[in-house]
N, C-alpha and C positions, 0 to 999 in steps of 0.2 A: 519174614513174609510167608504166609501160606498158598503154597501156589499148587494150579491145580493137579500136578506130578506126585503130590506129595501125600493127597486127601485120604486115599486108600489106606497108603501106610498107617497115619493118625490112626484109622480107624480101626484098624487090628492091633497096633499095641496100645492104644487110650483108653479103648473099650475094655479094661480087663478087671473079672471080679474080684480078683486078689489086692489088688492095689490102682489108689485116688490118683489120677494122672491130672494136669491141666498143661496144657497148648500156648504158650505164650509168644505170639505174633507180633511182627510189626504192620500197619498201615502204608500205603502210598499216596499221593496223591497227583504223581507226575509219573508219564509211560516212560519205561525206563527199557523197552525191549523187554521186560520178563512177566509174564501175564500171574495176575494175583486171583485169589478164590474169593468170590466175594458171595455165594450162598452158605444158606444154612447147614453145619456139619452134627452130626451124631455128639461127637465130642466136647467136654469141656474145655473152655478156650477163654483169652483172654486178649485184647487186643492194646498199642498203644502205639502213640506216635514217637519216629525219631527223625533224628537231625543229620545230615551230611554234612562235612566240613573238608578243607585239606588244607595241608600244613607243610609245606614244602613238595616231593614226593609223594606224600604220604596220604593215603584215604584215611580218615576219622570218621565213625559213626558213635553218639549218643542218645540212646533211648531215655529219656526225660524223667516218664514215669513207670518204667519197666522193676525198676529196684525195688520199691515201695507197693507194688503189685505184688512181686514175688515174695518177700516178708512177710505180707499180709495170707497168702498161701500156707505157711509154715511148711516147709519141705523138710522133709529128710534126706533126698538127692535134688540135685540139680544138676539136667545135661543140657549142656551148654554149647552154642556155635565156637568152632574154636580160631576163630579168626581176632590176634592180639589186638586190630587196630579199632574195636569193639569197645569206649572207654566203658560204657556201662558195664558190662560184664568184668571187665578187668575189677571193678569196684562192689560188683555184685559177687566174684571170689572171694576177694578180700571178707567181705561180711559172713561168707559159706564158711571160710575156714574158722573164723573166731569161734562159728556156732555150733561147730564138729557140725559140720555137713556136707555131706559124700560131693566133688564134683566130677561130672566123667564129661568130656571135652569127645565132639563128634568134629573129626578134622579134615577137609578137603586136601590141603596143601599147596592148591593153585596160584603158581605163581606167573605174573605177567610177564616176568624178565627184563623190566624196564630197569630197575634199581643197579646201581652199580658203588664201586668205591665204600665209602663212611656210610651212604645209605642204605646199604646192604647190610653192610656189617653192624649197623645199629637197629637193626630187622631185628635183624637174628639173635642179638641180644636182649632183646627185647622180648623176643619169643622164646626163647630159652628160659627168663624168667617165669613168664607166663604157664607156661608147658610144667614150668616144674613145682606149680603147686597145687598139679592134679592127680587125683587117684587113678583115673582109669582112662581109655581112650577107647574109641571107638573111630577108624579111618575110613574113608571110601575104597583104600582097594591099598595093595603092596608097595604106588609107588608111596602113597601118606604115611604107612608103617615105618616106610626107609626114611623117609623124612625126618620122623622123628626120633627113631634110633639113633641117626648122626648130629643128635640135637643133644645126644644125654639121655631119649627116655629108654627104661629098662624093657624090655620087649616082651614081658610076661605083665605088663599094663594095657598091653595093646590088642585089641582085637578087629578084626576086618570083616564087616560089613558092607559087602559087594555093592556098589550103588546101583540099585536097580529100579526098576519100571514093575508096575502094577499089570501081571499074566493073567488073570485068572478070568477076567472079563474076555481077554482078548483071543486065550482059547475059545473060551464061550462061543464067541464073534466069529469066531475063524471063517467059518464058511460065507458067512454074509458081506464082511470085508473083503475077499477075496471078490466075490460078482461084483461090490463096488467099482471096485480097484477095476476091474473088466471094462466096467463102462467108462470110467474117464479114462482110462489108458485110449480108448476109443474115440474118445473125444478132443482131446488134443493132444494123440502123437496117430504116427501109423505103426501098424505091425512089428516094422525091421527095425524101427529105432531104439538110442539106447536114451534113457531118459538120467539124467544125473539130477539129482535130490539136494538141497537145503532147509533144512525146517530149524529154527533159531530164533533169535531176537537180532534187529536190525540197530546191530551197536558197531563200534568202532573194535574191542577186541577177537568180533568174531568173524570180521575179515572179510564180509561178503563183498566188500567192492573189487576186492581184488580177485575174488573167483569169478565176479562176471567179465571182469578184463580180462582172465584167461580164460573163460570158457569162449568168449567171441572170438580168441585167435584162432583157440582149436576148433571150433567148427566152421573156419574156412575151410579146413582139410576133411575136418567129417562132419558131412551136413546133414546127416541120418544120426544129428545127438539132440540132444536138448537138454533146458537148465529150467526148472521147475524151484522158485524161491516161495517158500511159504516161512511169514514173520509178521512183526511189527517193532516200530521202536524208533529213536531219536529220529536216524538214518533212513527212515522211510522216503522221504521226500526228494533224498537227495538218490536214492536207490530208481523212484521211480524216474527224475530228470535225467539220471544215465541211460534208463532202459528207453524212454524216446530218445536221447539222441543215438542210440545205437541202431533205434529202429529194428534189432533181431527179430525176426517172427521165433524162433528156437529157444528165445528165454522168458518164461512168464512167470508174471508175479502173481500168488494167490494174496495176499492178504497175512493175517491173522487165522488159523482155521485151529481148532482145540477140539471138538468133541468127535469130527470124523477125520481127522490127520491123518488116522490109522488108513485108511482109504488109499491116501495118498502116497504113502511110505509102500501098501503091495502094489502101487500101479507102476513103481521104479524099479530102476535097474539097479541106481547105485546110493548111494548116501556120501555129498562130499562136505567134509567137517575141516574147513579152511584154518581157523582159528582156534578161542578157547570154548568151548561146549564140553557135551558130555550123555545124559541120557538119550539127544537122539542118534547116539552109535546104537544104545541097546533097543531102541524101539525099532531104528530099520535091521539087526539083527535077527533082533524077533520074525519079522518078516524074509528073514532070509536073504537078507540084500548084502553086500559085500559092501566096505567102507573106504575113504579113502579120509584119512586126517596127520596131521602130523602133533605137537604138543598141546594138548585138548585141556581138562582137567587132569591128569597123572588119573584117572580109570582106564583112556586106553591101553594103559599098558596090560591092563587084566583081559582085555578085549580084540582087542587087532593086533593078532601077530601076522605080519608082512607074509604075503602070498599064501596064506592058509585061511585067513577071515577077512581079511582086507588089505590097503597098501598104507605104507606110509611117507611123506614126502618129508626134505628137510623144512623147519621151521623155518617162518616169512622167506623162503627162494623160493617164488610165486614161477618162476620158467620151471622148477621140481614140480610143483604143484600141478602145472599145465604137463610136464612128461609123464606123470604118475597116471594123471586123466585118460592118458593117453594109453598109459600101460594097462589100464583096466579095458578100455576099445579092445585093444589088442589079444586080449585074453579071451580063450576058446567060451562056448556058451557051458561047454559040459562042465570045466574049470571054473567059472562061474556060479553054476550053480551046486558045487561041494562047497567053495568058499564060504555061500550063502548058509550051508547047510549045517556048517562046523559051526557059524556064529551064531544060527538057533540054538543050539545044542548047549552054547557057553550061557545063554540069556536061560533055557530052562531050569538048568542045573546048578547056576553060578551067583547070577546077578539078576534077582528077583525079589519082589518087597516081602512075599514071604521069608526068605532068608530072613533078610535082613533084621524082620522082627524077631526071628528067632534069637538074633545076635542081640541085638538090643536088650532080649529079655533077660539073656543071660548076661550080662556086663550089669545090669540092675543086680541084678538076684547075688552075685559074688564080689559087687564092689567093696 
């Protein structure tokens, strides 16, 4: 899917005169929590439908007519999602290799943690085959590298591509986002409060129900906080049935918001990342905001080191979750805002789509 996080990137490595790129996309047609780009892009692109399925444990996705698009392309590489449970792809390798053509596999490694026993271990076998009939690799961050070094892969295949967020507009923006952010902070918080942030898709692995059930305990105790949820997705409706019967004036729901979020990420204090997510650690970063998440996509680990950028609680112990909340209250404003300050600094220098293209280019250029 092309979603709108992603559109800048496309366009600084797609756009290049040395060499013919094309964008190959999937369609949706059901909200899924992850909002898709549905305008016109600069780039050459190519779109198609696929199928979700599951089979025990297991998610299956098959793109129908993705294979027979991509042939008809003639490539010389192919970078490919590196997600096994992908049949198409699995079958669109298959075809790469016979025709000596390069594939370099772009790996998250996020894992739900559901899997246990035989279906674990037949993951992993699975992915191991998978893994090992590619030339190069491209991960989102150290913890994906280590993932696959303890899978077999040789670690001079690998290179790391910080996942990051598109800066260059939002320097730009800097100042005008900032006066935003002024006036809604003004509009629904006062002065002395601390406003604690969600910006995600309203699904089941990213845990929001259970942050608004801790955040309602803790602010019997501090009622100068507030919980600001901005999304959409399956869970919408049952997100919004909670918040009337909780009745909290202290927790509001925005919506869906995309083109000025940025607004709302400097009108915060904190960014709290319950579950699995991932770029909105580096977008409230960027703003200087200090994080609080525990196992996200394996990028935090590039990102939030405990009491220096942010905190982190243990996975699903939701009473960690509500003390960590509580640890960041606690925490001085000056404290605060160094926290904020170091995980600017990690987002300028580190995890940015500049980079990233760079890395891209170069894993093209030496595969």
């Amino acid at each position: 899917m092309l979603a709108p996080y992603r559109v800048t990137f496309y366009e600084k490595l797609l756009n290049d005169p040395d060499n013919e790129w094309c964008l190959f996309h999937g369609t949706k047609k059901e909200e899924d929590g992850r909002p898709q780009y549905n305008q016109t892009v600069s780039f050459k692109n190519i779109s198609f439908h696929f199928s979700f399925f599951k089979i025990g444990p297991f998610e299956l996705y098959y793109h129908s007519s993705l294979n027979k698009k991509v042939k008809s392309f003639k490539p010389e590489i192919i970078v490919m999602y590196g997600n096994p449970g992908v049949i198409s792809n699995i079958l669109l390798m298959k075809w790469a290799k016979k025709q000596k053509i390069k594939v370099i596999l772009w790996v998250c490694s996020w894992d739900s943690g559901t899997l246990q026993g035989l279906s674990k271990r037949f993951k992993r076998i699975v992915s191991q085959y998978y893994y090992s009939k590619v030339d190069a690799f491209i991960t989102y961050g150290t913890h994906a590298k280590t993932f696959l070094i303890n899978l077999g892969i040789q670690e001079e295949k690998i290179r790391i591509a910080f996942n990051g967020i598109e800066t260059d507009n939002m320097l730009i923006n800097k100042n005008k986002v900032l006066n935003e952010a002024k006036s809604i902070r003004l509009k629904y918080a006062k002065y002395d409060d601390l406003i604690f942030i969600y910006v995600g898709g309203l699904i089941e692995p990213k845990k929001i129900l259970e942050l608004i059930d801790q955040f309602n305990f803790l602010n019997r105790r501090y009622s100068k906080t507030k919980l600001w949820i901005i999304g959409d997705g399956p869970l919408r409706n049952i997100v919004q049935l909670k918040l009337e019967k909780l009745a909290n004036e202290n927790i509001k729901y925005f919506g869906r918001i995309i083109n000025d979020v940025d607004n709302y990420f400097a009108a915060s204090d904190c960014l709290v990342l319950p579950g699995a997510g991932g770029l909105s650690l580096n977008q409230a970063m960027f703003w200087m905001k200090p994080c609080i998440c525990s196992v996200a996509d394996g990028t935090e680990e590039d990102l939030i080191f405990d009491g220096d950028t942010g905190f982190y609680f243990e996975r699903n112990n939701w009473i960690d979750l509500q003390n960590t909340m509580e640890r960041f209250i606690k925490t001085p404003a000056v404290k605060r805002k160094e926290l904020g300050e170091k995980g600017h600094n990690l987002i300028i220098t580190q995890s940015n789509v500049n980079n990233m293209v760079e890395i891209f280019k170069e894993a093209v250029k030496n595969v």
